[in-house]
Phi, psi and omega in degrees: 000129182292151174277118138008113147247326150259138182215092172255171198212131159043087214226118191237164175181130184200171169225154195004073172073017164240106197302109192293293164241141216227047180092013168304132176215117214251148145223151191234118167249167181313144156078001186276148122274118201240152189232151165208140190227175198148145199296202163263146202068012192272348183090030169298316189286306213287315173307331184282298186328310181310300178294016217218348184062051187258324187208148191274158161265176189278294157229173197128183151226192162199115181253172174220158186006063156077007175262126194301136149332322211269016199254345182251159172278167189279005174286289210310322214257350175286350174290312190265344187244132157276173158196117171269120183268157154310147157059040173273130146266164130277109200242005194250007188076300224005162148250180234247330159309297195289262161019284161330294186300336164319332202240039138283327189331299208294351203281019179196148178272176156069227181265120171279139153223143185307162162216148168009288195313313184331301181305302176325290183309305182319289156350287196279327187297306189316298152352284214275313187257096196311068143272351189287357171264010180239333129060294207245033176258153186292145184290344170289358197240029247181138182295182181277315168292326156307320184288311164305334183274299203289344180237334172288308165288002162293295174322314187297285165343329147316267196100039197275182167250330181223117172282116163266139183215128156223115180079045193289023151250009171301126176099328169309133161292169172281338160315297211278000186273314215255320152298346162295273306244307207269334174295297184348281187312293170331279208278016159263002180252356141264016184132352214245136160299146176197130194248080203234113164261136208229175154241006193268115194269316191298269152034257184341299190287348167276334161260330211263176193257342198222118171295117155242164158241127214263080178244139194056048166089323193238165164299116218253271191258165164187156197136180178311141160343300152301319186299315192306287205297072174241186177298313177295299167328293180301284178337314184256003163247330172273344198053048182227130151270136184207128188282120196224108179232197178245143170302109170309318170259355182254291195134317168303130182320149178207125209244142185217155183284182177205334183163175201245156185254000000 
């Protein structure tokens, strides 16, 4: 059985008297892909944030190999966690090199200047999600699917244990929704945990191997793809009728709305 490597347990949270998250409780294990899905507002952006140690709850906790979270510093916990946010601007010009190399950062203390490993790593991230032919274009000048790649390999760069994403398909065309969905999948078969919270119900069920549904605060359903997506499931956390058959080439559920409830 694998050891718990990310964990928050009975996890509360809110703002100004509205209760967000409600006693939710996660686990991320090696090698795992976990999808969370869920209406607007159910608290998915809140969620990342807890677990990324961005912002503490109010009660509850959150480890990472079995260490409270609010116990590391924030170099320690950029070591073991990436995190792609909604809505990242770049306001300094970067080039697409420079941008990348952020996520060297925590791995040196003090005044940083790059070195050999650094370039290398950097490289091979630029590489892996095949950005490197953009290496010295401004991040600003760069499509929006370019741009997504371009913060995953920042993430990559890091040398993290858990990838974080949240809503990493907004604004996205179906190419580049279908070229993350095939990056994914890659570096998570190649080791790396990833945690994605969506509101894209296909987009989730083509990738993650393991599903929740996040409503009223806590984890609704939770389980295989299949197990999650069905016409009942959906009915009672989206409030939709929705016709749920299978991806004839994928294999995997497939939701098509039908009305509203």
């Amino acid at each position: 059985m694998k050891d718990d490597l990310l964990e928050c347990k009975e996890v509360l949270f809110g703002y100004n008297g509205h209760t967000v998250l409600n006693g939710a409780s996660l686990t991320v294990s090696p090698e795992d892909f976990v999808g969370v899905i869920g209406p607007n507002g159910a608290g998915k952006s809140t969620l990342i944030k807890i677990m990324s140690g961005l912002i503490r709850p109010l009660q509850g906790r959150v480890t990472f190999g079995g260490r409270d979270l609010a116990s590391l510093s924030r170099r320690d916990v950029a070591k073991k966690m990436a995190v792609v946010a909604q809505e990242e601007t770049s306001e300094f010009g970067f080039t697409v090199r420079e941008e990348v190399m952020l996520g060297r950062a925590p791995h040196h203390g003090g005044l940083y200047f790059e070195n050999r490993s650094d370039r290398t790593i950097v490289e091979a991230a630029m590489e892996k999600t095949r950005v490197a032919h953009l290496s010295n274009r401004r991040i600003e000048a760069l499509s929006g699917g370019e741009r997504q790649r371009v913060r995953i390999a920042r993430g990559i760069a890091q040398q993290p244990k858990v990838l974080l994403l949240d809503e990493p398909t907004n604004h996205l065309d179906l190419y580049s929704q279908i070229s993350l969905m095939e990056l994914l999948r890659e570096i998570n078969k190649e080791g790396l945990s990833i945690l994605l919270v969506s509101h894209d119900i296909n987009f989730v069920a083509e990738s993650c191997d393991q599903l929740n549904i996040l409503h009223n605060g806590n984890f609704r359903f939770s389980g295989t793809p299949r197990q999650v997506i069905t016409p009942e499931n959906l009915a009672a956390s989206f409030r939709i009728r929705a016709l749920v058959d299978t991806n004839p080439v994928t294999g995997a559920p497939r939701m098509t709305p039908v009305g509203i409830l």
